[in-house]
N, C-alpha and C positions, 0 to 999 in steps of 0.2 A: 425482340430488339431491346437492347440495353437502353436505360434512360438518356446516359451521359454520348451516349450516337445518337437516339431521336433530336437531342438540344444541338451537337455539333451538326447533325446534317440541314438544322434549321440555322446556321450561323451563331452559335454561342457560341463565345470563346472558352476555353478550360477554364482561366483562373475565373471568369464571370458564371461560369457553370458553378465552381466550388464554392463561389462567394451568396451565389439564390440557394443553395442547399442547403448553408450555413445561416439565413436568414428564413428559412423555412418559407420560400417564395415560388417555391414550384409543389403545383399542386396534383395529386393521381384522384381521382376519382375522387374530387372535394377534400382530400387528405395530404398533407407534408410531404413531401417521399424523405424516407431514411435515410436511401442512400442513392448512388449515382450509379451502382452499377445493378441493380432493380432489375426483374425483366417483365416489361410492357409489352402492348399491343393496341401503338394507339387509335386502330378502328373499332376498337372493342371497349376503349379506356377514354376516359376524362384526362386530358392532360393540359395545365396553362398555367401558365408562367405573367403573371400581373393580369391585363388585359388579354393578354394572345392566347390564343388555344390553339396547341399542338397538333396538328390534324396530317394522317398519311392514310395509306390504304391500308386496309385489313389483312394481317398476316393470312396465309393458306393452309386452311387442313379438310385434311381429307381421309377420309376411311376406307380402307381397302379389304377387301378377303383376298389375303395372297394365298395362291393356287400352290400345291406340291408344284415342285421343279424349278420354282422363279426363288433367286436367291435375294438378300437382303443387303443390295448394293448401290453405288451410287453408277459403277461401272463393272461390268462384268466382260472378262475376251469369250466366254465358254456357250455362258447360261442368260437370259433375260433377265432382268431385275424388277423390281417392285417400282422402281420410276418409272422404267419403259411401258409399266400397265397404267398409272396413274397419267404420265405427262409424256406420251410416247412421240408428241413433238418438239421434245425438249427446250422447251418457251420459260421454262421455271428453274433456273440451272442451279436455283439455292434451296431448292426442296431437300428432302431428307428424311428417312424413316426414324420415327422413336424407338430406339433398341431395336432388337434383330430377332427375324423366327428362322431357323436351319430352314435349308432348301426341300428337306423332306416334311416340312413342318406347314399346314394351313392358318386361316383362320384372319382373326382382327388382327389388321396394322394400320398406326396413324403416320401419314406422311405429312410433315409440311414445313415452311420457311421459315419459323421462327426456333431458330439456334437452341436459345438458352432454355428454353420449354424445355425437348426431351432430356439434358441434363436436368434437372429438377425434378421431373415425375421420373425419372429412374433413380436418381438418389435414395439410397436404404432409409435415411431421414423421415419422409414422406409416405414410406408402407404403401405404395400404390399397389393393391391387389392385383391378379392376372387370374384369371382362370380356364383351365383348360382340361378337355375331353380328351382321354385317352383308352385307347383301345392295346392292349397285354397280351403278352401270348402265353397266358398262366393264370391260376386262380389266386384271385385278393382274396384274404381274411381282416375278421376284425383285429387282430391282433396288429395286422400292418396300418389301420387308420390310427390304432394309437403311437405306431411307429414314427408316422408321419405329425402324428401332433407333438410327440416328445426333440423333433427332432433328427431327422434323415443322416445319418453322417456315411458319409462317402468312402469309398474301398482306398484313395490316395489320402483319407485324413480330415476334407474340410467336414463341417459339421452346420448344417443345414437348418434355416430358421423353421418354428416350428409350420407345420401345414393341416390344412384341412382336406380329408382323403373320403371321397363321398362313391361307394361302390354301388353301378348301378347294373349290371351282371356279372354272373360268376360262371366259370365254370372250369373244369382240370385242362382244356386249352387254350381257353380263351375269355377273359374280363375287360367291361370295359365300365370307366369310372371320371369324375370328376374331381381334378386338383384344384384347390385353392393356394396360390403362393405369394409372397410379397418382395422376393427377389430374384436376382438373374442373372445366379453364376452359370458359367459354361455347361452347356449340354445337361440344363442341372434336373431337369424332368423326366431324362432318359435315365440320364447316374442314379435317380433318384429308386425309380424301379427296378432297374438294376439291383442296387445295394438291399433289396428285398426279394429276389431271386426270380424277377420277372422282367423281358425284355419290351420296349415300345414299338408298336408296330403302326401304328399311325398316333399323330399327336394335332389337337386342332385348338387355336387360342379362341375361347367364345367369347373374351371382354378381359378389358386391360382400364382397372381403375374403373368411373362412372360408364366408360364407351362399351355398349354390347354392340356384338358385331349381327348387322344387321340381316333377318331373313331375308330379306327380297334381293341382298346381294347374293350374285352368282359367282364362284371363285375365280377371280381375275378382275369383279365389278369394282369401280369405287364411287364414292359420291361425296360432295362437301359436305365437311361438319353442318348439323339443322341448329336453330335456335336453341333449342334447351341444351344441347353439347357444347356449344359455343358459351354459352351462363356457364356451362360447369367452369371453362376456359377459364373465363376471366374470374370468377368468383376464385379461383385457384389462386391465380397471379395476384388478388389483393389480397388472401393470406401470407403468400411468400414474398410479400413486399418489403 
């Protein structure tokens, strides 16, 4: 939630909103806010303005292992989506996944209501790490880990930040290894093995940024963010304050 909706949905008027900003009289977590269009969370956050303390309910996240076959949607005609497993009675209709994993693709996805979150932890700004298990239908070399650290570029031209390529078997039909990447261009993990003369044949996200995707989830399980995922949350939002 943006600052400058927390203050209107509690009856501030704009130019009174622009006027406590400018007086440095709204405060985040004992601190000024900068600016009015901030993103908060204020069941997670300190937020008051003189006397009053800003108070709503706690945005919603959730951590999902999305299963092969459920796509990365809010609505789908074909295929199930990643809400229909999280909120399959659809009681949350502003939920939302952060970025997208292809439908043949498993592993950690965060769902949840607060908007401006997944743009900002998807922002190239921010280097939110991703990392994911992949399984090849060809032998990796060390020559391709350097590949991946100098830089991936792609058969249509883009040219790929550098990566960390951690091979944990080999063999002339089949390797499977661990990526490190910090962004996410299109199908850019598949392109990426590709452009090294090897095809993916399953692809699984194990953690995106601080969130490891949890063992005890079953693929299709989710469960709320716990307290120390939750700190990450907000400790995040008062850097990008």
């Amino acid at each position: 939630m943006r600052l400058d909706q927390l203050m209107a949905a509690h009856q501030y008027a704009r130019k009174d909103i622009k006027q406590l900003l400018a007086k440095r009289q709204i405060m985040v977590d004992h601190l000024p806010a900068k600016k009015l269009s901030q993103n908060i969370d204020p069941g997670l956050q300190y937020v008051q303005i003189g006397t009053q303390i800003l108070s709503e309910p706690r945005h919603l996240y959730y951590m999902l292992h999305k299963p092969i076959g459920v796509v990365t949607a809010k609505k789908d005609a074909h295929h199930p989506t990643v809400l229909d497993l999280v909120d399959p009675l659809h009681e949350y209709p502003h939920l939302y996944p952060l970025g997208r994993l292809d439908r043949d693709t498993s592993g950690l996805l965060i769902i949840t209501d607060n908007g401006p979150l997944g743009f900002q932890l998807l922002h190239p700004q921010y280097h939110v790490e991703k990392v994911y298990e992949v399984e090849v239908n060809g032998p990796l070399f060390t020559s391709h880990i350097e590949q991946f650290q100098k830089g991936i570029q792609f058969m249509d031209g883009p040219i790929c930040k550098p990566a960390s390529l951690t091979i944990l078997e080999n063999s002339p039909g089949y390797s499977k290894a661990l990526l490190q990447i910090s962004e996410g261009k299109f199908h850019q993990v598949k392109k990426m093995f590709l452009s090294v003369g090897v095809k993916v044949m399953t692809l699984k996200r194990l953690s995106f940024g601080p969130f490891l995707l949890d063992p005890q989830l079953a693929p299709g399980d989710s469960r709320l963010l716990n307290d120390s995922e939750l700190a990450w949350i907000k400790d995040f939002l008062e850097k990008t304050r």
